[in-house]
PDB file of N, CA, C and O in Angstrom:
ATOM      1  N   UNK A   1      -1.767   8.064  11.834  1.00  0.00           N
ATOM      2  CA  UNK A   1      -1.760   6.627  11.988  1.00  0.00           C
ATOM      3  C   UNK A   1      -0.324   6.130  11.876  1.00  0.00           C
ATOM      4  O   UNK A   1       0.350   6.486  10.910  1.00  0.00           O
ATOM      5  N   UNK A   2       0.283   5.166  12.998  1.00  0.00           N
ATOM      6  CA  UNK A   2       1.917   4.645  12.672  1.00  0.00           C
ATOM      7  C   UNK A   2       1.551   3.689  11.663  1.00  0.00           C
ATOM      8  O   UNK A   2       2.427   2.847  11.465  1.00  0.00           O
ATOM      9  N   UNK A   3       0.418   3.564  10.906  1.00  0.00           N
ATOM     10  CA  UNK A   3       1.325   2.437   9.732  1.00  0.00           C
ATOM     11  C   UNK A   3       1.361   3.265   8.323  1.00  0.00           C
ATOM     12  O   UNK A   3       0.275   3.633   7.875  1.00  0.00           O
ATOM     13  N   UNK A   4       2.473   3.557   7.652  1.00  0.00           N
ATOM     14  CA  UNK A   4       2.137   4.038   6.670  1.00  0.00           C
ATOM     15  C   UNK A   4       2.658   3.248   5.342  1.00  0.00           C
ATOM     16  O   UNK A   4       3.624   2.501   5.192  1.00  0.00           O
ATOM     17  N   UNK A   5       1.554   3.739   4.342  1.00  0.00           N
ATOM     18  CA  UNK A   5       2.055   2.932   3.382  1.00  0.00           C
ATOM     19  C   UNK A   5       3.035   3.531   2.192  1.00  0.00           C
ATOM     20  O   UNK A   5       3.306   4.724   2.058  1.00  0.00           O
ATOM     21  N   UNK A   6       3.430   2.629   1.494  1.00  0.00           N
ATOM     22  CA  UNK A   6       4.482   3.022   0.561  1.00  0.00           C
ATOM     23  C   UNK A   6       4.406   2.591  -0.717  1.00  0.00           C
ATOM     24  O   UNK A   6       5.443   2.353  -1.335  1.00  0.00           O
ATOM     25  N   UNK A   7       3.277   2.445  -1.242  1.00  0.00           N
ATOM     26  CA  UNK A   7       2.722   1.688  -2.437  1.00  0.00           C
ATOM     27  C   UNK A   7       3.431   2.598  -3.326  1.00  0.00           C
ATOM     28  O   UNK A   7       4.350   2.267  -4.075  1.00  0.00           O
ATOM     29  N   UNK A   8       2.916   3.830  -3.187  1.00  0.00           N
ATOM     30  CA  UNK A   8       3.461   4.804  -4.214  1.00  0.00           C
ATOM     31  C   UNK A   8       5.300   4.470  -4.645  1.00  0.00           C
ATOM     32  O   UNK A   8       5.677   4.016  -5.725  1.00  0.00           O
ATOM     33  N   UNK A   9       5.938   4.736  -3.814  1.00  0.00           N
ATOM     34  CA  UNK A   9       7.321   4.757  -3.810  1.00  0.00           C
ATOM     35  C   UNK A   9       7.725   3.164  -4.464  1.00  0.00           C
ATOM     36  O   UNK A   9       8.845   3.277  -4.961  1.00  0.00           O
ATOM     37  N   UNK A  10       7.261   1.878  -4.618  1.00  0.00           N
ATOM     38  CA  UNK A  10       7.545   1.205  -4.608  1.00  0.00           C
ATOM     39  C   UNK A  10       6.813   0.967  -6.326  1.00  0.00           C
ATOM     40  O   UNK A  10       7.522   0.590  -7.259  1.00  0.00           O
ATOM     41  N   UNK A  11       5.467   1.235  -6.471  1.00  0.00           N
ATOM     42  CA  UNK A  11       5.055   1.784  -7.942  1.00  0.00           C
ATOM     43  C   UNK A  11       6.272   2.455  -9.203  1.00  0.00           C
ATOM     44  O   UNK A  11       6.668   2.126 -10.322  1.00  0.00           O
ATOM     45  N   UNK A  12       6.548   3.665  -8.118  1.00  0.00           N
ATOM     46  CA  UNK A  12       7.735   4.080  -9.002  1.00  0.00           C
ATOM     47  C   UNK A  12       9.500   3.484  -8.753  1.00  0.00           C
ATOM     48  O   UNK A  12      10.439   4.209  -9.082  1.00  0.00           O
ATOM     49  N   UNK A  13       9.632   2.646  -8.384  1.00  0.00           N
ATOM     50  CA  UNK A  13      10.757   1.812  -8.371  1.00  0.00           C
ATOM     51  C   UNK A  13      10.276   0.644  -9.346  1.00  0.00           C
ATOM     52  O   UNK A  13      11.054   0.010 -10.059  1.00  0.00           O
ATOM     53  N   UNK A  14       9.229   0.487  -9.302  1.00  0.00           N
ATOM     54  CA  UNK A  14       9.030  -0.616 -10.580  1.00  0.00           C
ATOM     55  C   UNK A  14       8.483  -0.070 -11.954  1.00  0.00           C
ATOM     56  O   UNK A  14       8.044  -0.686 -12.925  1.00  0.00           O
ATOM     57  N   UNK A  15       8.642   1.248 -11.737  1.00  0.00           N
ATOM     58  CA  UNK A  15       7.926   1.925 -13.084  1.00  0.00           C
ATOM     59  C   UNK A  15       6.713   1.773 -13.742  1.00  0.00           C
ATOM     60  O   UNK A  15       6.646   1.859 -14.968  1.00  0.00           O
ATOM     61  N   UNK A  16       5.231   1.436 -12.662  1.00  0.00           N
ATOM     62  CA  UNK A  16       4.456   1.071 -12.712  1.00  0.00           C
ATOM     63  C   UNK A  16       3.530   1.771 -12.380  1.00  0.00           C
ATOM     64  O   UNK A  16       3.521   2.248 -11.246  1.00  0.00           O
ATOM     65  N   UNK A  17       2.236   2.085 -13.511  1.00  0.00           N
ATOM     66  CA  UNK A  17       0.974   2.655 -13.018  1.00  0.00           C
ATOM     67  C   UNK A  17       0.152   1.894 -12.360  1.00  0.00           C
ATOM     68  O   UNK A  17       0.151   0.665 -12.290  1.00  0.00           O
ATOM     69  N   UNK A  18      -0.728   2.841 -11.756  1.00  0.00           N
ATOM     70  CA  UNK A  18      -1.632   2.442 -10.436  1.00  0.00           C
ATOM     71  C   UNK A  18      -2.975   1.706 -11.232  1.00  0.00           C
ATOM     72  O   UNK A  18      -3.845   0.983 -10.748  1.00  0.00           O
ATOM     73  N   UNK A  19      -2.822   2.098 -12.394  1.00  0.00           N
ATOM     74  CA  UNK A  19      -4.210   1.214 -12.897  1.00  0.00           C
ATOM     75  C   UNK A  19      -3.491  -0.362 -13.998  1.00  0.00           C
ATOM     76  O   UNK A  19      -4.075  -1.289 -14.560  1.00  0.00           O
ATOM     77  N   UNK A  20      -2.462  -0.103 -13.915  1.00  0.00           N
ATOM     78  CA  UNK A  20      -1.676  -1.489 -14.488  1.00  0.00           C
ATOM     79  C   UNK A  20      -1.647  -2.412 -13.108  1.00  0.00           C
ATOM     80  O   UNK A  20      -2.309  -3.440 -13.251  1.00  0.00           O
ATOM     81  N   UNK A  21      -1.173  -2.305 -12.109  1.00  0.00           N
ATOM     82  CA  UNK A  21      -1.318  -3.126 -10.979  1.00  0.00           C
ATOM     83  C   UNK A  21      -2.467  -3.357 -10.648  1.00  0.00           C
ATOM     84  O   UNK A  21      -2.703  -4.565 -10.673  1.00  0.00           O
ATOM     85  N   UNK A  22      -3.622  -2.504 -10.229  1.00  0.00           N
ATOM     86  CA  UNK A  22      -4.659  -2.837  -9.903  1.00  0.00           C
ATOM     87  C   UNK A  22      -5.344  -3.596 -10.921  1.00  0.00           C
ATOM     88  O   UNK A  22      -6.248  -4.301 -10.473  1.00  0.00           O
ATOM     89  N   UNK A  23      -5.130  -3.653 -12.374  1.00  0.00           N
ATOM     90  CA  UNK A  23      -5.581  -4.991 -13.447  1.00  0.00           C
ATOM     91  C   UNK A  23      -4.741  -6.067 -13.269  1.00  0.00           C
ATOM     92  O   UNK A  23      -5.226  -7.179 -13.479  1.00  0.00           O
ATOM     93  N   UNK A  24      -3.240  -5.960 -12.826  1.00  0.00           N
ATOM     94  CA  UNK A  24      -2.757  -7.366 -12.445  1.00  0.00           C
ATOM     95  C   UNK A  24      -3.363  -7.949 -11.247  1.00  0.00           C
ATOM     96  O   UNK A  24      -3.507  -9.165 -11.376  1.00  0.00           O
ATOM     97  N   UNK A  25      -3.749  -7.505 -10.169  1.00  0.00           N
ATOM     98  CA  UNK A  25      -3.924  -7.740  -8.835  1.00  0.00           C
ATOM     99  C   UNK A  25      -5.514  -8.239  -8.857  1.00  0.00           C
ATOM    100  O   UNK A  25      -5.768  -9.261  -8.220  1.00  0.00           O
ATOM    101  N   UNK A  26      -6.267  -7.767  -9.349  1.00  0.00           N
ATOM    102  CA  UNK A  26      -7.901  -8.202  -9.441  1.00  0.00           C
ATOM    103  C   UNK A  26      -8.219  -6.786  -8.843  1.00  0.00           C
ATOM    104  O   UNK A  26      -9.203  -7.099  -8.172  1.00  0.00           O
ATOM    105  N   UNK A  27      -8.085  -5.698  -8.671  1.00  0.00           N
ATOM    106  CA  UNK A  27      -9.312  -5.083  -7.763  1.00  0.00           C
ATOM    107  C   UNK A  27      -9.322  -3.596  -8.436  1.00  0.00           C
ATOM    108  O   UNK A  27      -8.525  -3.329  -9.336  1.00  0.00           O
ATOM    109  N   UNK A  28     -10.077  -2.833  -8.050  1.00  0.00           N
ATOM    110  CA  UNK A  28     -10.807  -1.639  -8.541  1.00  0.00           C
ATOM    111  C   UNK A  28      -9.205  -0.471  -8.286  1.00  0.00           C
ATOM    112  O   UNK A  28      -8.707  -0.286  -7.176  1.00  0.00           O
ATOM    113  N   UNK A  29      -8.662   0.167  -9.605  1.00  0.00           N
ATOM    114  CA  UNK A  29      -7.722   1.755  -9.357  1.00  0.00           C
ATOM    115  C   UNK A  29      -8.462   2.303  -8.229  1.00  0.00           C
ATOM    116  O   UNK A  29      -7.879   2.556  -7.175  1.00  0.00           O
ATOM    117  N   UNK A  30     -10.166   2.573  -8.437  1.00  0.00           N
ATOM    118  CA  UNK A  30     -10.444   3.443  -6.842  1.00  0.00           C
ATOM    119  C   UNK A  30      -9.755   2.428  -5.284  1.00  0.00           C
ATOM    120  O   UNK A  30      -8.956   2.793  -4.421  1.00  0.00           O
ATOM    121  N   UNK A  31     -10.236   1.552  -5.399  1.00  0.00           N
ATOM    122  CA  UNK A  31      -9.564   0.904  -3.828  1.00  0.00           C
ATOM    123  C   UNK A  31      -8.257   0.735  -3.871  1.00  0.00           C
ATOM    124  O   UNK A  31      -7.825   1.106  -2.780  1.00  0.00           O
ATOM    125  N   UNK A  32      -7.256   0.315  -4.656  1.00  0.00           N
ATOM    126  CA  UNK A  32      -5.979   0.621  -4.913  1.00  0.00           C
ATOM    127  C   UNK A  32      -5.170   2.095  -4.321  1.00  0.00           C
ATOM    128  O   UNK A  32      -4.200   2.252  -3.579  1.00  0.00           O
ATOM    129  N   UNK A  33      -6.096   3.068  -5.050  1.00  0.00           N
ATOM    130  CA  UNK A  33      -5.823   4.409  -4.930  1.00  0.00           C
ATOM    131  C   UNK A  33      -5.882   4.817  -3.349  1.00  0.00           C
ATOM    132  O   UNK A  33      -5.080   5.596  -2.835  1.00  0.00           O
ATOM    133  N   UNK A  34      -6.911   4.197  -2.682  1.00  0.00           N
ATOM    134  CA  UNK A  34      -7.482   4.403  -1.668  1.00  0.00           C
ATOM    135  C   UNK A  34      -6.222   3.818  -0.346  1.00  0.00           C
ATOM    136  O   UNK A  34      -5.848   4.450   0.642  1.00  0.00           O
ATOM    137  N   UNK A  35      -5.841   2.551  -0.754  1.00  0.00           N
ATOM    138  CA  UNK A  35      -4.738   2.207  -0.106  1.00  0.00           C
ATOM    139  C   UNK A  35      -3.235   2.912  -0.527  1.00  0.00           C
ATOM    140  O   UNK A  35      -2.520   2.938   0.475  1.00  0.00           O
ATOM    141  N   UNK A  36      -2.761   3.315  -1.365  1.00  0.00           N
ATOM    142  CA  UNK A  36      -2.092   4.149  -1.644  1.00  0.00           C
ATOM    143  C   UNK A  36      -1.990   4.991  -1.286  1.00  0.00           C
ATOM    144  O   UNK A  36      -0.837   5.404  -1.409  1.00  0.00           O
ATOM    145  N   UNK A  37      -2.999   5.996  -0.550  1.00  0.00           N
ATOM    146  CA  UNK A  37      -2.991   7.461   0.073  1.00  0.00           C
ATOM    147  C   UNK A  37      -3.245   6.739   1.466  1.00  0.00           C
ATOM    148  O   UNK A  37      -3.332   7.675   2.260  1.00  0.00           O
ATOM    149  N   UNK A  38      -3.353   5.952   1.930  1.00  0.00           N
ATOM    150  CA  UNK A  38      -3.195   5.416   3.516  1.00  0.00           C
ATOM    151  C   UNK A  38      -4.757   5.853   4.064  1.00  0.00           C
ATOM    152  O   UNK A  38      -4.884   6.234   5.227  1.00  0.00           O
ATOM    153  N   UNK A  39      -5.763   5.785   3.282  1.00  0.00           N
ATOM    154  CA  UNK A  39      -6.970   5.730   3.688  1.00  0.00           C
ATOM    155  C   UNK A  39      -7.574   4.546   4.070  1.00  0.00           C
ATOM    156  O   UNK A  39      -8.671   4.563   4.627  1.00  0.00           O
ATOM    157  N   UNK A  40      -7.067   3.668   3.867  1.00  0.00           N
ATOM    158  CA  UNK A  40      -7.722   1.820   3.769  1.00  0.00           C
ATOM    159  C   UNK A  40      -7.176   1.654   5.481  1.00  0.00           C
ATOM    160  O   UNK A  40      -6.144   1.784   6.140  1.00  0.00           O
ATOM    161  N   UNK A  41      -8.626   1.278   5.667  1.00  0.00           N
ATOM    162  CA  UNK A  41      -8.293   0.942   7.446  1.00  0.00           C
ATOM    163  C   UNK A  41      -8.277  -0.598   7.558  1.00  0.00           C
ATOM    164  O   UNK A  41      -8.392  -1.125   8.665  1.00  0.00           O
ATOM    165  N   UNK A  42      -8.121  -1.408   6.306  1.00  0.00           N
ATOM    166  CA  UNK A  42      -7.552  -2.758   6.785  1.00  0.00           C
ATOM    167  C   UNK A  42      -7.605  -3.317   5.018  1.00  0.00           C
ATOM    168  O   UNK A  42      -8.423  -2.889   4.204  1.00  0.00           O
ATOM    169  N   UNK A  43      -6.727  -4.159   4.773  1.00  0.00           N
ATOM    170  CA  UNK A  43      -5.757  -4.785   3.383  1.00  0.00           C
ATOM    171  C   UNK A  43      -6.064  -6.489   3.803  1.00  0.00           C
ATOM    172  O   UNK A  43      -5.784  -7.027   4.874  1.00  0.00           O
ATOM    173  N   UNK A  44      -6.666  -7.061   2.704  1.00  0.00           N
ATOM    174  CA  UNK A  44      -6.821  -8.468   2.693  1.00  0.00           C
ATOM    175  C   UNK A  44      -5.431  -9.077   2.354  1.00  0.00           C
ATOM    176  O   UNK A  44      -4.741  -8.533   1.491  1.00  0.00           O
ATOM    177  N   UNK A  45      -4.861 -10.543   3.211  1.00  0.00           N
ATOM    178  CA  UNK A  45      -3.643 -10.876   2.916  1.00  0.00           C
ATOM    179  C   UNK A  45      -3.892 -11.248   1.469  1.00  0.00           C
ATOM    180  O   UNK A  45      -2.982 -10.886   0.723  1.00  0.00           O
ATOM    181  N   UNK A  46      -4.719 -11.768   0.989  1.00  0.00           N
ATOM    182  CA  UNK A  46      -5.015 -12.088  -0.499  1.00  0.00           C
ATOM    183  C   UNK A  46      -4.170 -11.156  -1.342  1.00  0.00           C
ATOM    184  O   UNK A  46      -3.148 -11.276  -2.018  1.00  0.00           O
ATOM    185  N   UNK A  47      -5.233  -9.918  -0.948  1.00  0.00           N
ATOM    186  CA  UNK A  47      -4.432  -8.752  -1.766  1.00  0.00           C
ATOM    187  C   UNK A  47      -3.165  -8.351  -1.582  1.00  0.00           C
ATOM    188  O   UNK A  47      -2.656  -7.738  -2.520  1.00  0.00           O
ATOM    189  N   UNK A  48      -2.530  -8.534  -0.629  1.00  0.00           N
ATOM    190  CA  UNK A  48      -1.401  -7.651  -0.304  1.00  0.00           C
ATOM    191  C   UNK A  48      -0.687  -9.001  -0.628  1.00  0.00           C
ATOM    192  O   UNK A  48       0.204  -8.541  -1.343  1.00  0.00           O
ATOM    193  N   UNK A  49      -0.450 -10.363  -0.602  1.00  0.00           N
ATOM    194  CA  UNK A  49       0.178 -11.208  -1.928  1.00  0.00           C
ATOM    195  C   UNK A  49       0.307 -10.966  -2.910  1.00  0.00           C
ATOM    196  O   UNK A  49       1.441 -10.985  -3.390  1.00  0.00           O
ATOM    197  N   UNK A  50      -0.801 -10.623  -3.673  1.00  0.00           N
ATOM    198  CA  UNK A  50      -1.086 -10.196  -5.041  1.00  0.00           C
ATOM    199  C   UNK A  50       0.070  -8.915  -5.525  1.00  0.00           C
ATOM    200  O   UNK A  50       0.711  -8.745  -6.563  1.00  0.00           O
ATOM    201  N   UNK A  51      -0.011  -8.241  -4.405  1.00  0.00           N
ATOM    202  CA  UNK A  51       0.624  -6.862  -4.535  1.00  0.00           C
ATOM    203  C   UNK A  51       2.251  -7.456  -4.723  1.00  0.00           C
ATOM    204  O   UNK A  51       3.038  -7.836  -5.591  1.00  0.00           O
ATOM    205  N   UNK A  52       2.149  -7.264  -3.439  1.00  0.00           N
ATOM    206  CA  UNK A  52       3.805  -8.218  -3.107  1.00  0.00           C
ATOM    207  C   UNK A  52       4.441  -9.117  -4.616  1.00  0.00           C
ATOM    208  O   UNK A  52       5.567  -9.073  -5.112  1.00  0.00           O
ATOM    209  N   UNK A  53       3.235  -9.881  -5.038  1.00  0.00           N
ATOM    210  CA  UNK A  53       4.150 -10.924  -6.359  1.00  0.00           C
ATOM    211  C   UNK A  53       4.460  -9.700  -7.491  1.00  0.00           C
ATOM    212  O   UNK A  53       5.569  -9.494  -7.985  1.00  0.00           O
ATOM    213  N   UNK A  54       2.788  -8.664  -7.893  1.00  0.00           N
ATOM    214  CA  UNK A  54       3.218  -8.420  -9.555  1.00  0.00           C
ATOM    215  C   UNK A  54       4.694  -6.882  -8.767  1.00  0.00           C
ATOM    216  O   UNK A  54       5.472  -6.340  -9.553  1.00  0.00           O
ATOM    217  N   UNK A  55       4.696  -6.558  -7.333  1.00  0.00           N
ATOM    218  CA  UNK A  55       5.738  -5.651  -7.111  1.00  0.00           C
ATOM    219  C   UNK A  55       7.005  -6.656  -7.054  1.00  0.00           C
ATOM    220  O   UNK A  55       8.006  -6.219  -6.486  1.00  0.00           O
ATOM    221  N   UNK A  56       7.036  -7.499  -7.401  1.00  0.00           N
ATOM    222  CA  UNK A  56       8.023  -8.540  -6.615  1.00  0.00           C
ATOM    223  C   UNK A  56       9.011  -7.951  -5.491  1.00  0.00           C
ATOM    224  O   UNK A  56      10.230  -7.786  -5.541  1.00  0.00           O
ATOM    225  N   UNK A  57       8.162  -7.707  -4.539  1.00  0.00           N
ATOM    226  CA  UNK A  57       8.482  -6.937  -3.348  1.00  0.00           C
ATOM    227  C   UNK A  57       8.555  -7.417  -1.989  1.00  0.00           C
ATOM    228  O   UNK A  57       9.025  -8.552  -2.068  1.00  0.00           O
ATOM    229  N   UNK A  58       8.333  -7.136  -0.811  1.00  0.00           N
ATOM    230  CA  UNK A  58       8.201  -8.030   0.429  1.00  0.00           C
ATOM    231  C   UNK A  58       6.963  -6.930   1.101  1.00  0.00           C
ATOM    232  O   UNK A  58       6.921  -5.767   0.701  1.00  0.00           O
ATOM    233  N   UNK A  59       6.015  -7.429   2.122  1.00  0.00           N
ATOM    234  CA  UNK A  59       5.193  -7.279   2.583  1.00  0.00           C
ATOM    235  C   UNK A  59       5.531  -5.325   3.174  1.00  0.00           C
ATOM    236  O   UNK A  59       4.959  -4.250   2.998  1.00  0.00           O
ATOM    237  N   UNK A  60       6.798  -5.815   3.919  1.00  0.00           N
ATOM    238  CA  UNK A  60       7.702  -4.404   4.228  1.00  0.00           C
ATOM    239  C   UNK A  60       7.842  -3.634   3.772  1.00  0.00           C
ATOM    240  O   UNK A  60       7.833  -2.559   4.371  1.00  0.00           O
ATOM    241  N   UNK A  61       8.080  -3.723   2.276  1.00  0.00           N
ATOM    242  CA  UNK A  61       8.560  -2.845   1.474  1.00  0.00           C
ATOM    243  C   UNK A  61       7.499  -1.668   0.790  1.00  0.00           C
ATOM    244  O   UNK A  61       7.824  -0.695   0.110  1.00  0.00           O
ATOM    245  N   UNK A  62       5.919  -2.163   1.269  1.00  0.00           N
ATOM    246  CA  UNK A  62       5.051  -1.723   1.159  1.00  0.00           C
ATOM    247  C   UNK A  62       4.235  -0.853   2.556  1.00  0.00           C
ATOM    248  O   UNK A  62       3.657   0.229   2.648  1.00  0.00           O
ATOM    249  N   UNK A  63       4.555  -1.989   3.535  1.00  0.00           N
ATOM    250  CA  UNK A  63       4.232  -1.313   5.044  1.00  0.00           C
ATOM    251  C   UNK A  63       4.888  -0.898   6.149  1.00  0.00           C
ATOM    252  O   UNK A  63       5.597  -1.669   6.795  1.00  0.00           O
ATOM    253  N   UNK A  64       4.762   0.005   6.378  1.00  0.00           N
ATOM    254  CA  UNK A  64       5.695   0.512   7.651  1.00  0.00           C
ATOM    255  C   UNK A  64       5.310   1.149   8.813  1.00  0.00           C
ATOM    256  O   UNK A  64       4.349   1.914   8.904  1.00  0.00           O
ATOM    257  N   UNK A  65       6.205   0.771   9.867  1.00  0.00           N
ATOM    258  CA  UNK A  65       5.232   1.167  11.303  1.00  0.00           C
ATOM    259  C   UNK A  65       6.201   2.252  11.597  1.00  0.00           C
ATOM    260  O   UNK A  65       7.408   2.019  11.661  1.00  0.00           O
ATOM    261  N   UNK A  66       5.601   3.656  11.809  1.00  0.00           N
ATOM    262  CA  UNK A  66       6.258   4.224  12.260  1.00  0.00           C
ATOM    263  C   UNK A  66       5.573   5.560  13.752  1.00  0.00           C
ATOM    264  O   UNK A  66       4.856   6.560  13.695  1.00  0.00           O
ATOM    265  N   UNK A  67       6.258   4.862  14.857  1.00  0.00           N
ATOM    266  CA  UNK A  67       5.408   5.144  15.970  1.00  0.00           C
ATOM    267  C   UNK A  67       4.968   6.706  16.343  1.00  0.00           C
ATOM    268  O   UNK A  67       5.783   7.627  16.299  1.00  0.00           O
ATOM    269  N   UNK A  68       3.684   6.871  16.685  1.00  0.00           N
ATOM    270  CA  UNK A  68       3.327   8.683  17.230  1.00  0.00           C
ATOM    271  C   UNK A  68       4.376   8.550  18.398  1.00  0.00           C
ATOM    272  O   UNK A  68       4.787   7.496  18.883  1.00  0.00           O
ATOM    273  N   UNK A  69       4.702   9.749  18.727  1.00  0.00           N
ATOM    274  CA  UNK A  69       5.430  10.678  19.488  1.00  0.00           C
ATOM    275  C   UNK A  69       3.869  10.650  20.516  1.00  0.00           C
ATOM    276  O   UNK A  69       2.702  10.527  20.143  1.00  0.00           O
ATOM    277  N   UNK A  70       4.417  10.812  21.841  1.00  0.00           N
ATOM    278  CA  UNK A  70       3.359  10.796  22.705  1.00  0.00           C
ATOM    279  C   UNK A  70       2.835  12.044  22.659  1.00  0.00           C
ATOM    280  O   UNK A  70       1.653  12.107  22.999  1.00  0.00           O
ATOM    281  N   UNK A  71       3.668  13.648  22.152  1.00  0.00           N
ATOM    282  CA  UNK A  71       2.336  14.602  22.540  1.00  0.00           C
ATOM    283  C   UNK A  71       1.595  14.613  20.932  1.00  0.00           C
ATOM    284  O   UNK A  71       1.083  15.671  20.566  1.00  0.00           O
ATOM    285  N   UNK A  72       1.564  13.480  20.062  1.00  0.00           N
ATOM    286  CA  UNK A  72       0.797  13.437  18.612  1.00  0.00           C
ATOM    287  C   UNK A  72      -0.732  12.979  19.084  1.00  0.00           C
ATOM    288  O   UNK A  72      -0.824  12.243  20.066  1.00  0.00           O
ATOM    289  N   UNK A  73      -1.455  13.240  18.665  1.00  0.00           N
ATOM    290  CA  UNK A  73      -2.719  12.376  18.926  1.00  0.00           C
ATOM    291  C   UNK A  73      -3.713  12.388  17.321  1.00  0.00           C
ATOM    292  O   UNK A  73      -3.831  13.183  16.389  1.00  0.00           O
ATOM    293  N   UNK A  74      -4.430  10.693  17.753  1.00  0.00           N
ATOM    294  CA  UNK A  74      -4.912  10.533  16.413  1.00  0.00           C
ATOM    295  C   UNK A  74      -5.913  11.506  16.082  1.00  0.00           C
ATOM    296  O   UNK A  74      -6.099  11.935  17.221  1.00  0.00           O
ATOM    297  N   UNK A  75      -6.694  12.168  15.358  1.00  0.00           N
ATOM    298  CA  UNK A  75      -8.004  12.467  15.117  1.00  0.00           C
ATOM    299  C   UNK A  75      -9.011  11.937  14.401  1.00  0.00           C
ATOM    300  O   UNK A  75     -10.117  12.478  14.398  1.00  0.00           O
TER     301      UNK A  75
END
């Protein structure tokens, strides 16, 4: 998939566990976790505010597009 996420990397730039954010943010360590490993096939702007304020981060700094190579294909 070209969007990948970067929750992790940005967790540890703020020195922050995954179940401390997900109690600041409102929502479940499993769905947290779930977007973190780039399994979440779509992020509420709600949430990804939420994220963005307690990371005091930018939307970017969490998501990134990075395009398939044409002989890649999804599965």
């Amino acid at each position: 998939m070209p969007i990948v996420v970067n929750l992790d990397v940005m967790l540890a730039r703020r020195k922050m566990k995954l179940n401390d954010l997900a109690a600041s943010v409102g929502i479940t360590p499993q769905n947290l976790s779930v977007l973190k490993t780039g399994k979440a096939k779509a992020i509420r702007f709600s949430t990804l505010e939420a994220i963005c304020f307690h990371l005091e981060c930018q939307p970017a700094d969490i998501l990134e597009y990075q395009p398939s190579r044409p002989d890649e294909t999804d599965a």
